[in-house]
C-alpha angles and dihedrals in degrees: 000000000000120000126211122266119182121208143189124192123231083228127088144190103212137033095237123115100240083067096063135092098265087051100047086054088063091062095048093050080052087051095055104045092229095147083056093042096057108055108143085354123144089226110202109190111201115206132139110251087198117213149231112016094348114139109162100072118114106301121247091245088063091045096050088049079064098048099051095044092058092045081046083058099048081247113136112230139209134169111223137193140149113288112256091047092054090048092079097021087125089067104068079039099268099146134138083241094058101032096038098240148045124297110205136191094259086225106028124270093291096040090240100117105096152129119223117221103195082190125124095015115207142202096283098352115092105166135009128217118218113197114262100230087046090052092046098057125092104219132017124211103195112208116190139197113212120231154117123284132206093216091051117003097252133044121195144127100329089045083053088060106031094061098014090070117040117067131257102278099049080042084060097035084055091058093047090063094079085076102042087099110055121243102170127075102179091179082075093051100063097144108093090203090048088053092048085044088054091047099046089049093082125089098186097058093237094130114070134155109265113255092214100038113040120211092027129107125247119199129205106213092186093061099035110094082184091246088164100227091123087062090054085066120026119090115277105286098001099116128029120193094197129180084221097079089035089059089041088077092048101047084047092058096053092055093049081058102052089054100044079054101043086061079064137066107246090231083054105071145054135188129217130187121202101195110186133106093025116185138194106269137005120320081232086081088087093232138068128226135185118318102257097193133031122266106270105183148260124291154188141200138148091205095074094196091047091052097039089058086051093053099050089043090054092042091049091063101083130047131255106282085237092188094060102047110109118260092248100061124071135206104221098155125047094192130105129359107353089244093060081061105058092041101037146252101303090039095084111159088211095064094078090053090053093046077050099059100043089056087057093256101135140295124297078214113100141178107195124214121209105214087202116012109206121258126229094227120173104206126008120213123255122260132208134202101224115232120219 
């Protein structure tokens, strides 16, 4: 069965304000009954706030559409967000003055108020540690910046929720997850030249020796995009790159997932996906590049797996923007989401949506409802900006 998915385009017809993105939010809010859904609710709104020089995260004026609508509604709200990104927040303009409540550290300003969940254990992973202000409030409202993302190609609203909402140590735990399946046999790689020639073949810096383990290969998943010339040196079967420890980090963040929303009531709780200005790699980088794809729009959906599959498929209809991807980064594969080409093959940003629906967590089946379909008009009137 389809779910429900509303839209609203970056384009518009007119230039009037009620055709643009805010505005469209509005609709949306409308659309999901979320004024008549908070009433008495302790409201918590997860969104990154992003740090250091970041610019590209969800503007304030979206945020504060949010806000009001849930004080329309008699809900309490509060912006929420790890630690060391809400300390700073004022700077890319996230205050209670601007957003119209509080933004809070989602664990507390140490990262020690928590609740363990020793649920869905998994390979390394034995209990994961939801975010104590995030488990305390009634409703969530999940409001997600759209990108790219170094670990699985693409970062939304589940990501948002996967790593935004546990604590340091099972973020960490997630990532090390990627290991978890070996991919390096040093006893086949004997030859200490041969092991300095299999470092030095990558020019993306993800094979490094082991600081623990010397004379072993570390790899960086996040800045490997799997081109394959390390194969072409190291030792026959020294060295696997495997699809196995990619998807690790995607199935783990489905199940992070699963546990941050079985804290809530499914009718409590609501997801959003701002997807404009979307760069390479995780607003948690602390700076913003070129945009790599076009803006695709803003959406809704209570159904998260439902919204995070409209949101690829809209995103997969235009190609990479090449001439903005930094220098550093390179294109080697033109098949699957563009974001698949620019991280690599096992770095598909669908995975995730498919880990998502086998745990229950909504339908990879969508209809999506556009809140404010685009006209065909000819000739727009003329609009003036009065002068006083």
């Amino acid at each position: 069965m389809s779910s429900k998915v509303y839209y609203g385009s970056p384009r518009q017809a007119r230039l009037k304000a009620e055709e643009t993105l805010p505005a469209k939010l509005d609709l949306i809010l409308d659309r999901l009954n979320v004024r008549e859904r908070v009433k008495g609710e302790s409201v918590v709104i997860k969104l990154h706030s992003g740090n250091n020089l970041g610019y590209s995260t969800i503007h304030p004026i979206f945020v504060r559409k949010v806000v009001q609508a849930v004080k329309d509604g008699g809900g309490r709200p509060f912006i929420t967000d790890v630690d060391w990104d809400v300390r700073g927040a004022e700077a890319r303009g996230y205050t209670p003055e601007v957003l119209g409540c509080p933004i809070y550290p989602s664990a507390g300003l140490e990262e020690r108020y928590q609740y363990g969940h020793a649920e869905h254990p998994y390979k390394s992973i034995k209990t994961w540690n939801v975010a104590g202000m995030i488990q305390d409030a009634t409703f969530l409202i999940n409001f997600a910046h759209a990108k790219g993302h170094p670990s699985c190609g693409y970062g939304g609203a589940i990501k948002n929720l996967a790593l935004g909402c546990m604590t340091g140590p099972t973020r960490s735990a997630m990532h090390d997850v990627m290991h978890f399946e070996p991919y390096w046999f040093p006893e086949r790689c004997p030859d200490p030249a041969a092991f300095k020639a299999l470092l030095a073949s990558c020019p993306h810096g993800a094979l490094v020796e082991d600081k623990h383990h010397p004379g072993h290969i570390h790899l960086h998943f996040e800045e490997c995009n799997q081109c394959g010339r390390c194969l072409k040196v190291a030792p026959a079967g020294s060295l696997k790159i495997d699809p196995v420890n990619f998807h690790a980090f995607q199935e783990a963040c489905a199940i992070s997932t699963s546990v941050t929303l079985s804290t809530f009531a499914p009718e409590k709780r609501t997801h959003m996906v701002l997807a404009t200005h979307m760069t390479p790699v995780c607003d948690c980088f602390g700076f913003t590049s070129m945009p790599i794809l076009p803006d695709a729009g803003i959406f809704g959906s209570d159904d998260l797996v439902a919204l995070e599959t409209a949101v690829l498929d809209a995103t997969s209809q235009n190609p990479l923007l090449e001439a903005n991807v930094p220098t550093s980064m390179e294109v080697h594969t033109r098949v699957g989401h563009p974001l698949r080409w620019l991280h690599g093959p096992h770095k598909d940003p669908y995975l995730v949506t498919a880990y998502a629906e086998q745990l229950g967590l909504g339908s990879r089946a969508y209809e999506l409802v556009d809140v404010f379909p685009v006209e065909q008009v000819f000739q727009s009137e003329a609009v003036y900006i009065a002068a006083r």
